[in-house]
N, C-alpha and C positions, 0 to 999 in steps of 0.2 A: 256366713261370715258376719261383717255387718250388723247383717240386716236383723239374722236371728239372736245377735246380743242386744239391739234394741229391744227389739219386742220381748225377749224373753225377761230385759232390765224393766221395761215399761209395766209387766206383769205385777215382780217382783216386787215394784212400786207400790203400786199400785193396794196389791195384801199386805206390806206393811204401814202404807200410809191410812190406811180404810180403819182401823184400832185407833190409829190418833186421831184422826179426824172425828171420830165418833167420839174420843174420852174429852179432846176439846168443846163439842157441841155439848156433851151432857156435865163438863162442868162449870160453864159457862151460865147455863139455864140455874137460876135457882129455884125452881118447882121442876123434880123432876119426875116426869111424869111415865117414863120409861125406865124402871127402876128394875127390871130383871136385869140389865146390865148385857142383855144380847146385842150384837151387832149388825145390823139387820141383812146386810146384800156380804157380810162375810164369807158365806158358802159357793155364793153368785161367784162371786171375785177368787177362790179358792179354786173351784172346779176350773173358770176361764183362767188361771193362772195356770194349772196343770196340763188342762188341753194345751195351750199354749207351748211349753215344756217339753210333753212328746213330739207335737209335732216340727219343734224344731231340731229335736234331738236326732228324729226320721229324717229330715230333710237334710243334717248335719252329716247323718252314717250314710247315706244315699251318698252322698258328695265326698265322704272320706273314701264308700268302697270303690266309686269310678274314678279317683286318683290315683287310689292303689293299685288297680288294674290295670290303666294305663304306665304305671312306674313300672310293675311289671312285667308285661309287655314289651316296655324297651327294655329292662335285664334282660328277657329273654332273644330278645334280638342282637343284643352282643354277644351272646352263643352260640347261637343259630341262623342260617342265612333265612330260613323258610320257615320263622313264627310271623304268627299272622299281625298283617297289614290294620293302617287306623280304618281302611275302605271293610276288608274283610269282619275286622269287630264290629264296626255299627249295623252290615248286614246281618250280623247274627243279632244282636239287641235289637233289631226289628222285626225277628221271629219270634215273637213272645208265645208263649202254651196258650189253648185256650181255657185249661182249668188246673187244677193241684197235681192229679195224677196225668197229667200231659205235662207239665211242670218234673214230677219226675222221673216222668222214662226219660226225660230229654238232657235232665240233671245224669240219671248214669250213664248213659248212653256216653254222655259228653268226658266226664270221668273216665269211662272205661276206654276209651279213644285215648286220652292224653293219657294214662298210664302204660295202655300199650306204645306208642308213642314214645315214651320215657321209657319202656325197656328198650324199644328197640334204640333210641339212643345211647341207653350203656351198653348194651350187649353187643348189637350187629355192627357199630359205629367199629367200637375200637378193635372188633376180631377183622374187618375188613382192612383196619390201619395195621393192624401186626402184617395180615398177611402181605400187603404195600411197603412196609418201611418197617416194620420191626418191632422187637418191644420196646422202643423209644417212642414212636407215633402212637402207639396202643395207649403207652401210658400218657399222651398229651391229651389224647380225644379222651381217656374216661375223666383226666381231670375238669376239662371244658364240658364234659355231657353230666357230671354229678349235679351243678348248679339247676341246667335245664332239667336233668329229671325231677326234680323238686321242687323247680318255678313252676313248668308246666299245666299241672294235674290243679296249681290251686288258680291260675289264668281262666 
């Protein structure tokens, strides 16, 4: 928020004000004795302006995508009685992989759970509502289950 428009302004500053401040000091002097016209800590100050940059930009997406998870989340819970709880998501984000390919058997794994999941919400949901109430209940629940099969899978 904030924080990372300061710092990321304070950078920004910081590489544009570094050119004035050097064309001020060398026009200033009238021997000038630094006459290649380089700028000495300009790369210094470029690099630390760009570190600076990603890693606000990371700490920005980080924070947009646990927003978005959570927003989605609750769509998915005005569809469904039984998507998962704020208690049940933090115990998952606390099972972290221990490396890439632990990372992703857990990613499909996880995937292929919610997609099965999402069929079985459009298929078995509403062939159970036909045979209960008819095709008027069929056609309520697949229109309530299209949302969740498409929240789901990206939760």
């Amino acid at each position: 928020g904030i924080r990372s428009l300061v710092k990321v302004g304070t950078g920004a500053a910081a590489l544009l004000l570094l050119p004035l401040h050097h064309f001020q000091q060398t026009s200033s002097s009238s021997s000038s004795s630094s006459s290649s016209g380089e700028i000495p800590s300009f790369a210094k100050t470029s690099r630390d302006f760009l570190k600076v940059l990603a890693m606000e930009t990371l700490h920005l997406s980080s924070q947009m995508a646990s927003g978005t998870q959570g927003l989605l989340e609750s769509a998915s819970s005005l569809f469904v009685d039984n998507s998962p709880t704020t208690s049940s998501s933090s115990s998952l984000m606390a099972n972290q992989p221990a490396d890439t390919r632990e990372g992703f058997a857990h990613a499909m794994h996880s995937v292929a759970r919610e997609f099965n999941h999402a069929a079985q919400t459009i298929i078995a949901i509403p062939l159970e509502e036909y045979e209960r109430v008819g095709a008027q209940g069929a056609v309520r629940s697949v229109i309530r289950a299209v949302p969740v099969a498409l929240l789901r899978p990206v939760i």
